[in-house]
C-alpha positions in Angstrom: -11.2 -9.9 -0.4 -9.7 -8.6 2.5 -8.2 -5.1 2.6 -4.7 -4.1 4.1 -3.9 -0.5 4.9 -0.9 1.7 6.2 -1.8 2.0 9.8 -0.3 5.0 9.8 -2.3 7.1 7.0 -5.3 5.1 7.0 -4.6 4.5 3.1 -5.9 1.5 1.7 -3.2 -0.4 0.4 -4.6 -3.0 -1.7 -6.8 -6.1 -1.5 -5.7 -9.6 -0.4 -6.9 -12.9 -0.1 -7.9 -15.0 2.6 -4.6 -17.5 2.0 -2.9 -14.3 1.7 -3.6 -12.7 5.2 -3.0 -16.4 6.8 0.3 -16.5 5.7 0.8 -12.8 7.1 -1.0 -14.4 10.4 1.9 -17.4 10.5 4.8 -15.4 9.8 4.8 -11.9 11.2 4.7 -10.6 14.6 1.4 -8.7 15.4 2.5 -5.1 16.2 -0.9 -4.5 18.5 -3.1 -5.0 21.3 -5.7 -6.1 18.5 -3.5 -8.6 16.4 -4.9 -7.0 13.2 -1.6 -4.9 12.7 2.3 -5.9 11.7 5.5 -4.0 11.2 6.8 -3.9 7.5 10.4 -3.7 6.9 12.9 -5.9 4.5 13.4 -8.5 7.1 9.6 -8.7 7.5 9.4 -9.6 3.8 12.2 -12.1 3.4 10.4 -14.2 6.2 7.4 -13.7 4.0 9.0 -14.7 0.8 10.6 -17.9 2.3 7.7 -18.4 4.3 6.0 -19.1 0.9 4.4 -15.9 -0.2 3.5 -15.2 -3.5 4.8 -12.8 -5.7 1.5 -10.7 -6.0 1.5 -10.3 -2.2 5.0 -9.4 -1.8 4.8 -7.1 -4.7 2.2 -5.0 -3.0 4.0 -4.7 0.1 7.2 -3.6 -1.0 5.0 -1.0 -3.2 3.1 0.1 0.1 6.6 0.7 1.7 8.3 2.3 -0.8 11.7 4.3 0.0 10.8 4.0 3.7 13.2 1.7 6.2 9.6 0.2 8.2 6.1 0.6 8.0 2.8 -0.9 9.9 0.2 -2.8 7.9 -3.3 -3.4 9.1 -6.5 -4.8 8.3 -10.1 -4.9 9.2 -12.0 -7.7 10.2 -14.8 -9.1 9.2 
C-alpha cells in the first residue's frame, strides 16, 4: 500500500493502492518539482470521479479536505 499525506501537516492521510495512485498520476496536475504532490479541491475530485475513481478513494479525499476550499496531497515513493 502506498500512503498519501497532507503536504502541508505531514499527516498521514490514509493508504492507497497502486491502481489508485495511477489514476491520481493520469488525472491530476502534479503541484511540484518532484511530481509526488497534487492540489485537492472539488474540481480536483470531479475529474477524479469521472475519470473513474472509486468510491473508497474519493471518500478519503474529501475526508482529508474537510471544510477547507484546497489542499495538497503527497506521497512517498518507493
Amino acid at each position: 500500500m502506498i500512503k498519501l499525506y497532507d503536504a502541508d501537516s505531514d499527516v498521514e492521510i490514509g493508504p492507497i493502492s497502486e491502481e489508485q495512485l495511477d489514476l491520481l498520476v493520469e488525472n491530476l496536475v502534479e503541484e511540484g518539482l518532484d511530481d509526488y504532490s497534487w492540489s485537492i479541491d472539488a474540481g480536483a475530485l470531479s475529474v477524479l470521479e469521472s475519470g473513474g475513481a472509486d468510491a473508497a478513494l474519493l471518500t478519503l479525499l474529501r475526508r482529508a479536505l474537510g471544510t477547507r476550499t484546497s489542499m495538497a496531497i503527497r506521497y512517498d515513493p518507493d
